[in-house]
Residue frames as qw, qx, qy, qz and C-alpha x, y, z in Angstrom:
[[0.146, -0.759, -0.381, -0.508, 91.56, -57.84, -17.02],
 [0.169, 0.342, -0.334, 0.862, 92.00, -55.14, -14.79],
 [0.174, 0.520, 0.608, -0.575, 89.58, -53.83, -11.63],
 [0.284, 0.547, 0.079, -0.783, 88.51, -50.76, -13.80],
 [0.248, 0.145, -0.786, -0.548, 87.94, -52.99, -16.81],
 [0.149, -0.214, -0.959, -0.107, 85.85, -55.05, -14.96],
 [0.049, 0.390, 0.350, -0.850, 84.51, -52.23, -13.38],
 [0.084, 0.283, -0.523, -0.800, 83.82, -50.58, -16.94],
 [0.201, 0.056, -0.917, -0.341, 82.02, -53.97, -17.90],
 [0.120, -0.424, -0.835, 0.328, 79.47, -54.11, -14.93],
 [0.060, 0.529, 0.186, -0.826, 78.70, -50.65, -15.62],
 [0.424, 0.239, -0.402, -0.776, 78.04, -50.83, -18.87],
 [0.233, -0.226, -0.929, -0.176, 75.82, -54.22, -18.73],
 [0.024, 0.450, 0.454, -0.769, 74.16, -52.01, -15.78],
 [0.144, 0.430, -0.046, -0.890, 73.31, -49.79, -18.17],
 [0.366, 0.093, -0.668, -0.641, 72.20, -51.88, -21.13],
 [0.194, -0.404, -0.882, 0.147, 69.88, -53.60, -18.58],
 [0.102, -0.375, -0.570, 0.724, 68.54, -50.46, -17.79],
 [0.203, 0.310, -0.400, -0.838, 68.02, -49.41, -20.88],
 [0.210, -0.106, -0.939, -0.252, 66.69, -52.49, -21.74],
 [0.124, -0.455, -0.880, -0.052, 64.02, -52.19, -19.33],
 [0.219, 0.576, 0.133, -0.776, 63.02, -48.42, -19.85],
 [0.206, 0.137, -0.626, -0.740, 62.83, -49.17, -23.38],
 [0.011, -0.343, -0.934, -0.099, 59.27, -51.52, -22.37],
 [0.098, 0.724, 0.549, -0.406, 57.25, -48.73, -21.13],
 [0.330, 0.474, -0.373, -0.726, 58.29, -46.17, -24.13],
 [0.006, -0.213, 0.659, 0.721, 56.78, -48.60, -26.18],
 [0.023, 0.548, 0.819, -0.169, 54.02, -49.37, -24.29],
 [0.042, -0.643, -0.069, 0.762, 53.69, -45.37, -24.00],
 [0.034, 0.330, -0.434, -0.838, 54.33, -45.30, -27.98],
 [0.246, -0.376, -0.856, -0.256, 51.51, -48.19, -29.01],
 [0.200, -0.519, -0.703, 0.442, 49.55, -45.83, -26.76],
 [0.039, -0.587, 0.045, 0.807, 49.69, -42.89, -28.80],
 [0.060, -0.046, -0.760, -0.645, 49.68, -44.25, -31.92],
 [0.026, -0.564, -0.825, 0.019, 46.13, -45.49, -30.58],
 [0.131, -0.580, -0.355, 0.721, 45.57, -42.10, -29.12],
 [0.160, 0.451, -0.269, -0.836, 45.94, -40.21, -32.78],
 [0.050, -0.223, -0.872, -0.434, 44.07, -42.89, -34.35],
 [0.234, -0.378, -0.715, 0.539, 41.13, -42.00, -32.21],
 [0.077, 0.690, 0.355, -0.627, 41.21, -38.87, -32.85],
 [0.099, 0.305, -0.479, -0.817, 41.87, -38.73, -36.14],
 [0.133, -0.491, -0.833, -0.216, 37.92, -41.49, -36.55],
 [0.130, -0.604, -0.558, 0.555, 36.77, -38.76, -34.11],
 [0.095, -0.448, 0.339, 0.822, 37.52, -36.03, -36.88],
 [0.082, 0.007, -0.805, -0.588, 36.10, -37.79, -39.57],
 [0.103, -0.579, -0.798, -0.130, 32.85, -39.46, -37.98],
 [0.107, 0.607, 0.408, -0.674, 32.05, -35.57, -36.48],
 [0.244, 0.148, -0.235, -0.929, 31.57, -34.08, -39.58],
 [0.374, -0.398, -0.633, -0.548, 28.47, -36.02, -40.83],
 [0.304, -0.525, -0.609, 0.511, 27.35, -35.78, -36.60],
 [0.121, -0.489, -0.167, 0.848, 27.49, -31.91, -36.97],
 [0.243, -0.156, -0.585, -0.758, 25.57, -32.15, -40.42],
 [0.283, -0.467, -0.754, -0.365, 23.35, -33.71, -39.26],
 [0.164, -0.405, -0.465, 0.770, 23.20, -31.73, -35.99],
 [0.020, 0.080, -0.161, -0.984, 23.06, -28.68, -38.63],
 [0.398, -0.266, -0.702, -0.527, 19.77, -30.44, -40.50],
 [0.407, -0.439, -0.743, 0.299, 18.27, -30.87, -36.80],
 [0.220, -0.429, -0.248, 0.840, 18.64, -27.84, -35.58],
 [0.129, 0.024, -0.448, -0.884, 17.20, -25.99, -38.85],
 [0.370, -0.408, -0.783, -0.289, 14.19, -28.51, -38.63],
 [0.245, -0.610, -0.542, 0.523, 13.45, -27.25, -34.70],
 [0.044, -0.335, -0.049, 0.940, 13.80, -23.41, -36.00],
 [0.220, -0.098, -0.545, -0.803, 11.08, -24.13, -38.63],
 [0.333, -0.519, -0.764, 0.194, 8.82, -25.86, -35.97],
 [0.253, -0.459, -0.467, 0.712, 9.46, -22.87, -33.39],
 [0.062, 0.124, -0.340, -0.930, 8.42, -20.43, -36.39],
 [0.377, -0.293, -0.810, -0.341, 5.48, -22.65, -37.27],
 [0.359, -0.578, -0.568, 0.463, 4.45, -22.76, -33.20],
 [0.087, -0.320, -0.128, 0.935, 5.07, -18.32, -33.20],
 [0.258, -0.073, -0.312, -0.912, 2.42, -18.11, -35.96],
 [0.422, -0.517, -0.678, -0.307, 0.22, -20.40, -34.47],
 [0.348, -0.588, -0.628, 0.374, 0.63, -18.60, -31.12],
 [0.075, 0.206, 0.044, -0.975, -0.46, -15.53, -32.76],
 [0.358, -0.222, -0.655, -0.628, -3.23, -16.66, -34.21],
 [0.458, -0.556, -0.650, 0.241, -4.73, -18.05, -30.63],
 [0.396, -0.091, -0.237, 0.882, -4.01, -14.49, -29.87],
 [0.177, -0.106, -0.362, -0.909, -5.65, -13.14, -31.96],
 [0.550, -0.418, -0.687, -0.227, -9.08, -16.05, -31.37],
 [0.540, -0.243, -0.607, 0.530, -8.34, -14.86, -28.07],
 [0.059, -0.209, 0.008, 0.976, -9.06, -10.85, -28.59],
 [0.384, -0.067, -0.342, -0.855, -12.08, -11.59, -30.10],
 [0.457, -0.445, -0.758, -0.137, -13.43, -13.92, -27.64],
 [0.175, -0.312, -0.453, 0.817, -12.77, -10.92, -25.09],
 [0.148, 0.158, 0.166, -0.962, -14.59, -8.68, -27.24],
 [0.505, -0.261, -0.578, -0.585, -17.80, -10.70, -27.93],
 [0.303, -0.524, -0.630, 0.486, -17.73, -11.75, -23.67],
 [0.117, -0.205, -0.338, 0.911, -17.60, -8.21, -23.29],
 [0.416, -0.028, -0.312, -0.854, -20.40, -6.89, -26.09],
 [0.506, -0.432, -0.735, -0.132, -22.76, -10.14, -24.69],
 [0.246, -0.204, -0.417, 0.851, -21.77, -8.28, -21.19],
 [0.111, 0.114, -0.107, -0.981, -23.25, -5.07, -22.76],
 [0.464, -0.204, -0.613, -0.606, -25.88, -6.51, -24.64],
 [0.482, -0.300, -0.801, 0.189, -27.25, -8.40, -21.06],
 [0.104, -0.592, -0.573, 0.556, -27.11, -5.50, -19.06],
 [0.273, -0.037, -0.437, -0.856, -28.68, -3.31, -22.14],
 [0.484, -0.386, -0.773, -0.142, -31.49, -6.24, -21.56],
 [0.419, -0.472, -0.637, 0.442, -32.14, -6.13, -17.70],
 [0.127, -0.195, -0.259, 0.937, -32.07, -2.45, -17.94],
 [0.349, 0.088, -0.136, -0.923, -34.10, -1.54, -20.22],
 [0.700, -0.266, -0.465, -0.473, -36.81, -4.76, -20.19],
 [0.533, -0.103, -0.791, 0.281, -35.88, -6.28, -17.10],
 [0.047, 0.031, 0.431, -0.901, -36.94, -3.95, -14.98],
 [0.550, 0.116, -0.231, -0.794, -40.58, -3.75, -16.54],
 [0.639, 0.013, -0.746, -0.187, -40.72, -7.48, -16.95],
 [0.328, -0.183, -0.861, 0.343, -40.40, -8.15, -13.56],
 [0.196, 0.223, 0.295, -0.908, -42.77, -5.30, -12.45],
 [0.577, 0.132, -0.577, -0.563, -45.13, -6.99, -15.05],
 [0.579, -0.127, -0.805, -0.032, -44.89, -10.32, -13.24],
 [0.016, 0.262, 0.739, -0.621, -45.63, -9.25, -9.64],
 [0.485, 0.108, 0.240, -0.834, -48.80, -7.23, -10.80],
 [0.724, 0.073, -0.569, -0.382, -50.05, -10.62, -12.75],
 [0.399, -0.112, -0.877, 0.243, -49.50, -12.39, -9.83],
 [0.130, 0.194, 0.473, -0.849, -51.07, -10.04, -7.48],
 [0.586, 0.077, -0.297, -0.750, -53.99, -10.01, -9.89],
 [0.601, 0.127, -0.723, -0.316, -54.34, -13.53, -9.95],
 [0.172, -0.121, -0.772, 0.599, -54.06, -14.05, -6.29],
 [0.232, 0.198, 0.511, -0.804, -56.85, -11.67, -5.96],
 [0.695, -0.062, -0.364, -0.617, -59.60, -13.15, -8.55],
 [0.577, -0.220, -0.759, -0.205, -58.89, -16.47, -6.92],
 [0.529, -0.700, -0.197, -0.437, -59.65, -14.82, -3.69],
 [0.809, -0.038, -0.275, 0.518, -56.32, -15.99, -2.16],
 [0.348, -0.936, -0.024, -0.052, -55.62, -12.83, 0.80],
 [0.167, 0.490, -0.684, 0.515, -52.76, -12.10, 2.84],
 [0.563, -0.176, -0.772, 0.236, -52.24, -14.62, 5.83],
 [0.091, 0.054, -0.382, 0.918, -53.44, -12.02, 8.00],
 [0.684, 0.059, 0.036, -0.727, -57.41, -12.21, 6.56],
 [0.590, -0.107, -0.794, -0.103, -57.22, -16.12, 6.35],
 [0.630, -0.606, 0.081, -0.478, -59.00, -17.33, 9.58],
 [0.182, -0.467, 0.842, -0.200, -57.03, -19.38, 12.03],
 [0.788, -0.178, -0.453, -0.378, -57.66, -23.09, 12.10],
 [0.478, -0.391, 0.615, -0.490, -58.39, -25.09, 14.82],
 [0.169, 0.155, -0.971, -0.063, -56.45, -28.37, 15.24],
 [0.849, -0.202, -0.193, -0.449, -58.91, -31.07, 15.97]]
């Protein structure tokens, strides 16, 4: 055997060692992919019944939120007519006070004032002073 044979020889074992030990991580690399498209190909599969049911969720909240819009018109509504029965009691109170309240109480001072004066009950002004003891 020559140098450049033996040369030849070291080089190429060189090489089939190198190969040899790129070839572990491509296949780690390939047993890593394979996983990788499994993966996503369960990911594929288990979303569709996820996104049904998503769909069946969603639908169920829009029949709620529809359900909720008619009941908050309806409090609206109980709500407009408890303004306008405050307001007509309003009316109806000072309808009262004007038109009897005024009379009523002008009624009660001259019954009192009467009464004061049958039971002979003055102003503090004709009572006679008393004298402490």
């Amino acid at each position: 055997m020559t140098v450049g044979s033996i040369a030849g020889m070291l080089a190429a074992i060189a090489f089939v060692a190198l190969v040899a030990l790129a070839a572990v991580p491509l296949l780690k690399l390939g047993r890593v992919l394979e996983e990788i498209r499994l993966a996503v190909r369960d990911i594929g599969h288990e979303s569709v019944p996820i996104l049904t049911e998503l769909q069946g969720t969603v639908r169920a909240t829009n029949d709620e939120i529809e359900r909720l819009s008619i009941v908050t018109e309806d409090v609206a509504k109980v709500s407009r007519n408890a303004t306008v029965v405050s307001e007509n009691a309003a009316n109806m109170t000072t309808l009262f006070s004007t038109t009897l309240g005024g009379p009523l109480v002008k009624t009660a001072a001259l019954s009192y004032g009467i009464r004061k004066a049958l039971r002979g009950e003055g102003s503090l002004r004709r009572r006679p002073k008393r004298v402490k003891a």
